[in-house]
N, C-alpha and C positions, 0 to 999 in steps of 0.2 A: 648590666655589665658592658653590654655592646656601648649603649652610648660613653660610658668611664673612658671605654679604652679610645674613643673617637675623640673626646676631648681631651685626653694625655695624648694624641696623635697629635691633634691642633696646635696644644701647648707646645709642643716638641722642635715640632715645625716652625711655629713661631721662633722660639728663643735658640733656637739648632743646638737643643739639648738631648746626648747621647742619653743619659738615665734617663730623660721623659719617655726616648722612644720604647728603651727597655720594659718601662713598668708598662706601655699599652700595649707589647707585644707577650707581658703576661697577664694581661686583662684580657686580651683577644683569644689566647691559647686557651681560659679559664672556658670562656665563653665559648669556645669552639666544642671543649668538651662537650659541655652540658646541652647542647644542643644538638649535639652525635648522638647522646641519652634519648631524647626530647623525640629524636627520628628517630631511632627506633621503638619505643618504647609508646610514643603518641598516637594520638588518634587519626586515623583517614584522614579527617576534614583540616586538621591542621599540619600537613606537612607542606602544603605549599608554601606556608607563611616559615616555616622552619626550612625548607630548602632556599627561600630566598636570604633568610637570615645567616645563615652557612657560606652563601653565596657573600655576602655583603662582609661576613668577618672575612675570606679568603681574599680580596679584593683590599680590605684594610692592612690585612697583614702583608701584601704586598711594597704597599705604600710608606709602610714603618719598615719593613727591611731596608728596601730602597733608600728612606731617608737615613737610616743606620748607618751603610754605606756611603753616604753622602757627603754624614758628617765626621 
């Protein structure tokens, strides 16, 4: 899901298309969810790899407001 919405970010970016950014910033929202789940709900060993994941959609979803904005 992470990479979908990274590549409708790309796309978006490229063509400075308002709907591309929309639908990665509901690919991003999707994924943000499930990975709120994911930390809570997972194991020890795997939260670092889930907080960096967290970290990485908060950082995307910045960059698709931004270009939102933009465009």
């Amino acid at each position: 899901m992470l990479d979908e919405a990274k590549s409708a970010y790309e796309e978006a970016r490229a063509n400075r298309s308002v709907g591309r950014f929309i639908d990665s910033s509901f690919k991003l929202e999707e994924a943000r969810i499930k990975y709120l789940v994911l930390q809570e709900i997972g194991t020890p060993d795997k939260q670092p790899v889930i907080s960096e994941r967290l970290r990485a959609v908060n950082q995307l979803m910045k960059l698709v407001n931004d270009g939102k904005v933009a465009v």
